[in-house]
Structure formats: structure tokens, C-alpha cells
Steps between C-alpha positions, in 0.01 A plus 500: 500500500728808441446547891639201585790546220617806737520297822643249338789709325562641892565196614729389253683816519523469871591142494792533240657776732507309786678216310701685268356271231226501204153292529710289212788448723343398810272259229829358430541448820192323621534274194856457543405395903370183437187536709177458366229575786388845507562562859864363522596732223303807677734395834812483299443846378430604826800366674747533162368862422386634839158561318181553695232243495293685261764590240638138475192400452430691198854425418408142456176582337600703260802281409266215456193695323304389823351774633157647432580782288761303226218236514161731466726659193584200341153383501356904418295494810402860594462559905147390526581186335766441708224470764283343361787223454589507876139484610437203242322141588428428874666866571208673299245572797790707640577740282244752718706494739813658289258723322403586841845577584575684170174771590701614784839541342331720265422688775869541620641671167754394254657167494665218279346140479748250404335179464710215614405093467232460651463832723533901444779696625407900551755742533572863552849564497512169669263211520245548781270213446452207344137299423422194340300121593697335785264161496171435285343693804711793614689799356783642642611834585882622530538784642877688514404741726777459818320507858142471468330398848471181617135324401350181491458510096845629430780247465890633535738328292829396562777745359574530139187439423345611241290688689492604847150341616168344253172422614252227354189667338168208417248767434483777320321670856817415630681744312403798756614833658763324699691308156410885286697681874799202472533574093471884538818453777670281235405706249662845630808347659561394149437887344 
């Protein structure tokens, strides 16, 4: 978990510059707002604080104690666990597939996982991909790498998104030299 710690602690230090205020503060703030849904506070970050999709969004989750990390160390669940959580119940035949995933970011070099709710965020120096159970039958794949070419598995997403495009992964044979060229692009543009 110390990994995830460290991109944590960036984030916070990158979001309290932009806004000239503590985590504390802007917890104040979202509790002073009197919204309640996770994704109106994330908006009235964005539009209050000029913060980036991403960065309110951790805003709000760590605020709350939502997100992956303040949960997983709340409960002392180590990384693996953490899986094992998201890939729990009707999600357990597709845990392959992430596993899958996770043989060829070994491959890549160094990187952070930062397990989220439900999903796992990898970063660099900036996230570059993001995998966890979309439905009971597919994972998805985020990928943050900026123009890859156009293909009939590869979905863009609109902007400010959290990621750039994802694909839908039902077998682990699915995960194949074409997702392992998409996360190496993601991968390095992240370096």
C-alpha cells in the first residue's frame, strides 16, 4: 500500500496548489455545500476550483473516505485482496482477465496501482490505465494514452474523461498483442 500512499500524497499536493486550500478545507467545503451525490460535488469542484476531472474526483473521495485506498486501509486489505474484493460473487470468473492484463504491465516496468471502488487505476507519473468488471461479463480497459488509431474494439470518450478511450475485454484470449501495444502507448506517454 505504501505505493499507493505516494500517488496519493501527489495528488493531494497538486490539488491543494491549484486551490490554494488544504484536503481539510476543501472537506469543509463539500460538507458545507449541501450536496450529497458524489458526482454533483465532483462538478462543483470542477467548476468552483477549476480542478480536472480526475483530481475532483479524488477530492470528493478522499473527503468522503470513498475511494479504494482510504477504504482497502480501513478494512487492512493488502493489494491482492483488494482484488480479490473487486472480482468477488458473479465478477469471480473474470478475474483472468485482469491477471491477464497485470502479466503484461509487468512487462512494461515500474508503475503504481491505486485501487479505486470497484476498478484499478495504474499510474506512472500520471494514470495511464485503468481495469476493473464493467458488467458480470466484461472488463474494461482505460487507456490515457492521447491518439491511438481508430479500431473497431477501441471506444473514444468524450472529453474530460477519465480516460481518453476503454475497450470491453470477455475473455481472458481477448487480452492480446493489440490491448499489451494500446497499454505500452499509455504506458510511455505517461513515463
Amino acid at each position: 500500500m505504501a505505493d499507493m500512499t505516494k500517488a496519493t500524497q501527489t495528488m493531494v499536493k497538486n490539488i491543494e496548489a491549484k486551490t490554494g486550500m488544504t484536503l481539510a478545507k476543501l472537506a469543509t467545503v463539500i460538507a458545507k455545500s449541501g450536496l450529497t451525490k458524489h458526482g454533483e460535488l465532483r462538478t462543483m469542484l470542477m467548476e468552483r476550483f477549476d480542478l480536472g476531472y480526475g483530481a475532483a474526483n479524488t477530492a470528493v473521495h478522499l473527503a468522503l473516505k470513498s475511494d479504494g485506498e482510504s477504504a482497502a486501509t480501513l478494512k487492512g486489505l493488502s493489494g491482492t485482496d483488494v482484488l480479490a474484493e473487486i472480482y468477488s460473487g458473479k465478477k469471480a470468473a473474470l478475474r483472468p482477465i485482469h491477471d491477464k492484463v497485470l502479466t503484461i504491465l509487468a512487462a512494461l516496468g515500474d508503475y503504481e496501482p491505486a485501487p479505486k471502488k470497484g476498478y484499478v487505476s495504474y499510474r506512472r507519473k500520471k494514470q495511464f490505465a485503468m481495469v476493473g468488471p464493467k458488467t458480470n461479463t466484461a472488463v474494461e480497459i482505460g487507456l490515457a494514452a492521447k491518439d491511438l488509431k481508430q479500431h473497431a474494439r477501441l471506444k473514444a470518450m468524450p472529453p474530460n474523461s477519465m480516460c481518453r478511450y476503454t475497450t470491453r475485454v470477455s475473455d481472458p484470449s481477448e487480452v492480446d498483442g493489440l490491448i499489451g501495444e494500446w497499454l505500452k502507448t499509455s504506458y510511455d506517454e505517461a513515463g
